[in-house]
C-alpha positions in Angstrom: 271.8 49.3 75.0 269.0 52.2 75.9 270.5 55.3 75.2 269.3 58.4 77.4 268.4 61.5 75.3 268.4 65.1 75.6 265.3 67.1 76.1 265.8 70.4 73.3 262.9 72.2 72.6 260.4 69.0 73.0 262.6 66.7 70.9 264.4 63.7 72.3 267.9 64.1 70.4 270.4 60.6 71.1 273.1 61.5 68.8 276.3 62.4 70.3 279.7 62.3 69.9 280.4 60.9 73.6 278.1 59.0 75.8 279.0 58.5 79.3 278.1 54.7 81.1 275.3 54.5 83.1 275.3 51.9 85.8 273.0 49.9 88.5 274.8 50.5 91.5 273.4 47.1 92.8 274.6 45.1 90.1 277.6 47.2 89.1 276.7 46.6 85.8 276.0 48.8 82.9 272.7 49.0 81.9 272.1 52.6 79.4 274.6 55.4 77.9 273.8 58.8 77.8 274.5 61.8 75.4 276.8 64.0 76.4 276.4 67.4 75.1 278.9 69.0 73.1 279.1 73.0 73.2 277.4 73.2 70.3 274.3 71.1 71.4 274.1 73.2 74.6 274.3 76.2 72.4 271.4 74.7 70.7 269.3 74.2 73.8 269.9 77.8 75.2 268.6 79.0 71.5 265.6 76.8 71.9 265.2 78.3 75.6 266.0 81.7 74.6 263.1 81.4 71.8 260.7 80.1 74.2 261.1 82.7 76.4 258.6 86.0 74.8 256.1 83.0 74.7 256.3 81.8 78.3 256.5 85.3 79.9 253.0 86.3 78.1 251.2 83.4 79.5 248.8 84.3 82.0 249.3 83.1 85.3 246.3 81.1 85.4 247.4 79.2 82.7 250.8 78.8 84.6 248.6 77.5 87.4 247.3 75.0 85.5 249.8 73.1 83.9 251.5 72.7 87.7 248.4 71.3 89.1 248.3 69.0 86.2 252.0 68.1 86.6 251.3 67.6 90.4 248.6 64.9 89.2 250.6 63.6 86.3 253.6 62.5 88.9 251.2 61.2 91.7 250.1 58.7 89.3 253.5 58.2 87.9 255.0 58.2 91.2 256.1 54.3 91.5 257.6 54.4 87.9 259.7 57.4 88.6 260.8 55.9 91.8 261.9 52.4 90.1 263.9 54.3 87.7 265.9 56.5 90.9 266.2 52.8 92.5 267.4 51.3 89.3 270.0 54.3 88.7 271.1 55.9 92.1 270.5 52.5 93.9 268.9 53.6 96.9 265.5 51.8 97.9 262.3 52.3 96.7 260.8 53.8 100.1 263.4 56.1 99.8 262.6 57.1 96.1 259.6 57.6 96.6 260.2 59.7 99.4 262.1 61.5 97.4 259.6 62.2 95.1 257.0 63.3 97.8 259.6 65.8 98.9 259.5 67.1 95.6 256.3 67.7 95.0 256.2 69.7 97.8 257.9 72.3 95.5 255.1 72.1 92.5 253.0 72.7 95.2 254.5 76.1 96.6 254.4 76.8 92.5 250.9 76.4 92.5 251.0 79.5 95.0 252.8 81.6 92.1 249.5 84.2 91.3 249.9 85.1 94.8 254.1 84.9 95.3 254.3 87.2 92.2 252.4 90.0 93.5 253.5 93.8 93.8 252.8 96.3 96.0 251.2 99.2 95.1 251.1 102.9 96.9 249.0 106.3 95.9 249.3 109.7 96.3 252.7 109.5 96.9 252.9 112.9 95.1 250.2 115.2 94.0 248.5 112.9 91.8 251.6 110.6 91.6 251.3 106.6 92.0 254.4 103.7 92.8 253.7 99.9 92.3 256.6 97.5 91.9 256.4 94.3 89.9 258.5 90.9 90.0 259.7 89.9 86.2 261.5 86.6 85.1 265.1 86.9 85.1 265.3 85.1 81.4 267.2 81.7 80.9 268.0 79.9 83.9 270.6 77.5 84.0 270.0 74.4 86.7 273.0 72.2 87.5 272.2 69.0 89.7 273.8 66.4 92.0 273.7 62.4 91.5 272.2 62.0 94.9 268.8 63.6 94.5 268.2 62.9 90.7 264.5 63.9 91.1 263.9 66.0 94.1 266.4 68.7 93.6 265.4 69.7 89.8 261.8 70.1 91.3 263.1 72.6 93.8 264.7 74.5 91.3 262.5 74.4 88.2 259.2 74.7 90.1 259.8 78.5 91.1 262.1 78.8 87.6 259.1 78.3 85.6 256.3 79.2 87.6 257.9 82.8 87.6 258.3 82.5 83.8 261.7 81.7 83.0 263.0 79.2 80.9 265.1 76.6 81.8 267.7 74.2 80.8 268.5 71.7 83.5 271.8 69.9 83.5 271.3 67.0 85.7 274.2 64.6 86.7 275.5 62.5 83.9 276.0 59.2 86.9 271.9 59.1 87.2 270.6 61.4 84.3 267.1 59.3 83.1 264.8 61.2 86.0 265.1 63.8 84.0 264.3 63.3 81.3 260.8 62.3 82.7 259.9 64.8 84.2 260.6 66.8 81.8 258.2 64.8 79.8 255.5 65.1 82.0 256.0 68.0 82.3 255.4 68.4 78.4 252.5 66.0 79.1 250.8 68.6 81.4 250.6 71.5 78.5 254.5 73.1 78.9 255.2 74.9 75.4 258.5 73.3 73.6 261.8 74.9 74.4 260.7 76.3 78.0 262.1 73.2 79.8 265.3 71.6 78.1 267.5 68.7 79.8 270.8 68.3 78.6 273.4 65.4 79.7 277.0 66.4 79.9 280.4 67.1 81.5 282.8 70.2 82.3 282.8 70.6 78.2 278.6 71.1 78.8 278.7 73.4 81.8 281.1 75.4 81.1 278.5 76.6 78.4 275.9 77.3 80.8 278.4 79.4 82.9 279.9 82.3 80.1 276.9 82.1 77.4 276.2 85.6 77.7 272.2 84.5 77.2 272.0 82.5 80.6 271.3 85.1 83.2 271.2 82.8 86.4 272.4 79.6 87.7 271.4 77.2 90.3 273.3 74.9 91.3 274.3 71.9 94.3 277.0 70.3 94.7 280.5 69.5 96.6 281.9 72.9 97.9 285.0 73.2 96.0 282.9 72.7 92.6 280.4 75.3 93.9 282.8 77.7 94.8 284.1 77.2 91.2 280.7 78.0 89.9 279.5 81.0 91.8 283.0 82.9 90.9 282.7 81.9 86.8 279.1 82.1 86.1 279.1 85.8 89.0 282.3 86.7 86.5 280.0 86.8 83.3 277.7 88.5 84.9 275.1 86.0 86.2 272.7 85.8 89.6 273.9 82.9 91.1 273.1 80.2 93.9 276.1 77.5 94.5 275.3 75.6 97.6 278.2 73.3 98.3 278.9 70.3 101.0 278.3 69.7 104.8 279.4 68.3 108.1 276.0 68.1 109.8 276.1 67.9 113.4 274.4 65.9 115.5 274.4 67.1 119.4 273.3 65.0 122.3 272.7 66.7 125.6 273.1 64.8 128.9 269.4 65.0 129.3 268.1 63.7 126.1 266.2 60.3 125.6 269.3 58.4 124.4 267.0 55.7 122.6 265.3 57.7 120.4 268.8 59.9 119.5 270.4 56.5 118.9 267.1 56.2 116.5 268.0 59.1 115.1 271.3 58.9 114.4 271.4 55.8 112.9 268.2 57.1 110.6 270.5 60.3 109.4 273.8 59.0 109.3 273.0 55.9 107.1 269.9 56.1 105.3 270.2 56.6 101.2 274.0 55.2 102.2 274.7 58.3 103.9 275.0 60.1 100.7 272.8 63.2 101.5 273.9 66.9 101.9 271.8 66.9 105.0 273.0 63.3 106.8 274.6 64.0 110.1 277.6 62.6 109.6 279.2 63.7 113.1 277.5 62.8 116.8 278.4 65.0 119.8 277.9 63.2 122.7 278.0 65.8 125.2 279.0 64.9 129.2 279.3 61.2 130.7 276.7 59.7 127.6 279.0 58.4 125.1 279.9 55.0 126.0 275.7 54.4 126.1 275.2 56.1 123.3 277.8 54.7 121.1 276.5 51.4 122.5 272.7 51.9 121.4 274.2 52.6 117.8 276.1 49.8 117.7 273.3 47.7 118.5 271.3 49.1 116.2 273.6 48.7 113.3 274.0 45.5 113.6 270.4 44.9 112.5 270.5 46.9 109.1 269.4 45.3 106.3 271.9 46.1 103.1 270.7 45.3 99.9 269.1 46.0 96.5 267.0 49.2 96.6 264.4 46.3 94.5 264.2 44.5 97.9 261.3 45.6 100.1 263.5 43.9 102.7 266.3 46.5 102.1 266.9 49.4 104.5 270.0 50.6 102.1 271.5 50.2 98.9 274.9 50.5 97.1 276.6 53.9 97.1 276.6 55.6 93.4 279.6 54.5 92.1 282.9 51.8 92.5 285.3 54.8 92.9 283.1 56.5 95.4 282.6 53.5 97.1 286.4 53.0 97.9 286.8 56.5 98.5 284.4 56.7 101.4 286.4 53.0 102.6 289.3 55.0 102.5 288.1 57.1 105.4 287.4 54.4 107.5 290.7 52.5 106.7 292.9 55.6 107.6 290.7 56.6 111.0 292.6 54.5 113.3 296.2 55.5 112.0 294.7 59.2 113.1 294.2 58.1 116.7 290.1 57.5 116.5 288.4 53.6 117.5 286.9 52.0 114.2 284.0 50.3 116.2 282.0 49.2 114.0 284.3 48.5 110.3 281.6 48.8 106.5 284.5 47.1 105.4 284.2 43.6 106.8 280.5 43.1 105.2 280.4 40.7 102.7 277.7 40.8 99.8 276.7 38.6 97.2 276.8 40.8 94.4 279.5 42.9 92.1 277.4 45.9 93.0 278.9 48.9 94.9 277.9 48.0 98.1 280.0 49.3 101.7 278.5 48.5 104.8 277.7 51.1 107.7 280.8 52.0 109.9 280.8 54.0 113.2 284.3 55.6 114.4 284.6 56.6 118.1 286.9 59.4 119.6 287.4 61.4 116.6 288.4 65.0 116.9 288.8 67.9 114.3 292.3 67.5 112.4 291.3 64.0 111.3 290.8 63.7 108.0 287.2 62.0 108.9 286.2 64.8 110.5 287.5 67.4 108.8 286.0 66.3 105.0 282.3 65.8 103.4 282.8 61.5 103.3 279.4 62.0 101.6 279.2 57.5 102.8 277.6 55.7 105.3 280.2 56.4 107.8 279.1 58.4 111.7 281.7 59.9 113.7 281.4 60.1 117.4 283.0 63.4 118.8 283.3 63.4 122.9 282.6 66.6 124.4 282.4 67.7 128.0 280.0 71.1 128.1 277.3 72.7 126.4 279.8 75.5 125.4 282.2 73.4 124.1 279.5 71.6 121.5 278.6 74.7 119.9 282.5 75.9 119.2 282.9 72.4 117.7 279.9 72.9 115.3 280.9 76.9 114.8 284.6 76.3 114.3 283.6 74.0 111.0 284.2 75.7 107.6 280.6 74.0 106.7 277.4 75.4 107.9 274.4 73.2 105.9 272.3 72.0 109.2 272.7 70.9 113.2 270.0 69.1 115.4 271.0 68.9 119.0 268.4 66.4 121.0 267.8 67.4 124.2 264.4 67.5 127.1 265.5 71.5 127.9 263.5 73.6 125.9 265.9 76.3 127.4 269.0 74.5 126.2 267.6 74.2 122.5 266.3 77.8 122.4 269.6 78.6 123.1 271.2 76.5 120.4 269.1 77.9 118.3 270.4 81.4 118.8 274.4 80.2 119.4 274.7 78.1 116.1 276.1 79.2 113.0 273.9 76.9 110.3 271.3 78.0 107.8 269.4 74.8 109.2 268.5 73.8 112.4 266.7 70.7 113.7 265.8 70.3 118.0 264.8 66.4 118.2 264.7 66.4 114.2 268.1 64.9 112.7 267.6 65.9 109.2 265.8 69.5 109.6 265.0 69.7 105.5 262.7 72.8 105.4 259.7 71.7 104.0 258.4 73.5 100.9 257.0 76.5 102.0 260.1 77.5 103.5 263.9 77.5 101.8 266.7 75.8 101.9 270.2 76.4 102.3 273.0 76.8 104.6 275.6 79.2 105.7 279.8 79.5 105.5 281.1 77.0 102.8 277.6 75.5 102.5 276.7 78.5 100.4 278.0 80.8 97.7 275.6 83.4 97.2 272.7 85.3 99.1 269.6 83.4 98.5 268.8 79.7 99.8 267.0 77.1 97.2 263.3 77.1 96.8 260.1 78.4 98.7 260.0 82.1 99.2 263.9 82.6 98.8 263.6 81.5 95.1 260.8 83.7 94.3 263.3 86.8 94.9 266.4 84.7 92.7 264.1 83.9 89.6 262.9 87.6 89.5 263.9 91.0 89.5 262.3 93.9 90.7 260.9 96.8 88.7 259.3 99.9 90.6 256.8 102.1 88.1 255.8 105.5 88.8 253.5 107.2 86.9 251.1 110.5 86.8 248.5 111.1 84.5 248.0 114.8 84.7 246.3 117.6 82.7 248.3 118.0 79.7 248.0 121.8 80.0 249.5 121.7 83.0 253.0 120.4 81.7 256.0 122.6 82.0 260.1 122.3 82.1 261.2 121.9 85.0 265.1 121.0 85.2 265.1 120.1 88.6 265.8 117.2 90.9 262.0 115.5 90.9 260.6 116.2 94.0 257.4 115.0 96.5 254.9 117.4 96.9 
């Protein structure tokens, strides 16, 4: 059986004394094992990162430059591969890998930027014959921790700006879909990044725990579920460590009286259930505002019934398996208890067959929910929309501001007035008007607000510049020497 290494300082290392199972979701089979770190194998990676460090600070930006652009080419050639192995160990379909990938690159492409995002500023004469310039310096080792459902994009938005602003880095992907990165870690390597300034290792609670109190990690990144990020920021922030924990979602999706309700039903259907709805951005609750619901809820339901379920191998496929058995039954769950809470299961994931042992759930829709329910009130993180009936404008954004989460909203409407206003009433770091899944693209961060966040600075783009550095302000005077003298005072401008 293929075992999955761990990346430490440019050596793949297999041994272990665990392994975890690796499965294809389609199949529900296993297919590899990975290594699962022990403390003392982490310890070893943060030694290799820590010595890479002098190294990777000296080198000169343009040399930084370079070895992006040539990791930009190296995974646009290597694009399809990359994307079979996401299919092969997340299960969702190969479109969607690759878009995943494009996404992605997006963020090597910011770090391309970095001779210009790393610049000072620079003042003179702000004294007699005093100047002030401020620099931006690596932070030192940077600990990224990653989720299952974005095996390949989200370690490219975090160790793009890591490294291009010349920290080192030991990324801790999820142990359910770990090979993607290992690869890019590899090409990585491939495109002229010294040993020990990118390590990858697999693990568990026994690994991160590690990252979070070794006194020579100085940041962390991480995304995940919110009670596991709230765990995070408070540990890793109680050792002393710059920190960025962004946590789960409800993403609302509102529908003014006025929009086109084809292409919202489009668009919902789109959010709520592509990649199986297993997305930190998927609107996973509908506000139909006013008299539209019974249309709307009908165009969905029409839609639905068209999906194509299947392998994330088959071109055919417009969604694959969810990541796991138990997570499979878990998001059921939600859909088995809806009705006992008073909401209308219209369309059931439950009742589609499929002719394989993989961890497949079909796409379920649920009607007159309302906050309380439990399928409202958690991150189902499944294929599964909610319908919330509202009657006013006024009373769509108190639904989206009373949740605890705050990742993104999209409200669809014809009334530029109504969205501008939106804009300015909602509290969410993200906001979409006619876009369902308003993902930032690279140039810009991302991140949410309330539970959706732990910490002050979203994830990539110009926001991560500011986490992966600090600031250093240098003032200097080069006067006459025989000028010098004591002076005890407070310094002052003259």
């Amino acid at each position: 059986m293929e075992r999955i290494p761990h990346v430490i300082n440019g050596a793949l290392i297999s041994d272990a004394e665990r392994f975890g199972p690796v499965f294809n979701p389609a199949t529900g089979e296993q297919e590899k094992e990975v290594a699962l770190a022990s403390a003392a194998r982490v310890e070893e990676a943060i030694a290799a990162a820590r010595a890479a460090l002098p190294g990777w600070r000296a080198t000169s930006l343009a040399k930084r430059t370079g070895i992006f652009f040539k990791v930009r080419e190296l995974l646009m050639q290597r694009r399809p591969e990359l994307a079979a192995l996401l299919t092969s160990e997340h299960g969702k379909v190969l479109s969607d890998a690759e878009g995943e990938i494009t996404r992605g690159l997006e963020n090597i492409e910011f770090a391309t930027g970095l001779s210009h995002m790393l610049k000072g500023e620079r003042s003179e004469q702000v004294s007699g014959g005093v100047d002030v310039h401020s620099v931006r310096q690596p932070v030192g080792v940077v600990a990224c921790i990653t989720p299952f459902n974005f095996p390949a994009m989200v370690p490219l938005w975090m160790i793009g700006s890591a490294l291009a602003c010349g920290n080192t880095v030991l990324l801790k992907p999820s142990e359910k879909d770990p090979s993607s990165a290992v690869f890019i870690a590899q090409v990585f390597a491939e495109a002229g990044l010294p040993p020990g300034v990118l390590n990858v290792v697999h693990g568990d609670k026994e690994a991160v725990d590690v990252l979070l109190e070794h006194p020579d990690v100085k940041a962390v990144s991480f995304v995940g579920s919110t009670p596991i990020a709230q765990s995070i920021y408070k540990r890793a922030a109680d050792h002393g460590k710059r920190v960025q924990a962004l946590g789960g979602a409800k993403n609302h999706m509102v529908v003014l009286p006025d929009a086109d309700l084809n292409m919202a039903a489009d668009a919902a259907v789109s959010a709520a259930y592509g990649s199986a709805g297993e997305r930190c951005m998927a609107v996973s609750v509908l506000v139909a505002v006013g008299n539209i619901a019974d249309e709307l809820v009908d165009a969905i339901t029409t839609r639905m019934a068209t999906l194509k379920i299947g392998p994330g191998t088959d071109p055919s496929s417009q969604m694959g398996p969810l990541i796991t058995a138990d997570h499979r039954d878990k998001v059921a769950s939600y859909v088995a208890g809806a009705a006992d809470e008073g909401a209308t299961v219209v369309v059931d994931g439950r009742d589609q067959e499929f002719d394989s042992n993989g961890f497949f759930l079909g796409v379920s829709l649920i009607d007159h929910v309302k906050p309380g329910m439990k399928v409202y009130d958690d991150e189902i993180f499944g294929p599964v929309l909610s319908v919330v009936r509202v009657e006013t404008y006024a009373d769509a954004v108190k639904l989206v501001n009373d949740n605890e989460f705050g990742n993104g909203v999209a409200i669809f409407t014809r009334d530029g007035g109504a969205a501008r206003q939106f804009e300015f009433d909602v509290e969410a770091g993200m906001m979409g008007v006619n876009v369902p899944i308003p993902v930032p693209v690279g140039t810009f961060s991302f991140g949410g607000w309330k539970s959706s966040l732990f910490g002050d600075t979203h994830m990539y783009g110009p926001e991560s510049i500011r986490f992966y550095t600090r600031g250093k302000v240098v003032t200097t005077r080069w006067p006459d020497p025989a000028t010098s003298v004591i002076d005890l005072g407070f310094p002052q401008v003259d």
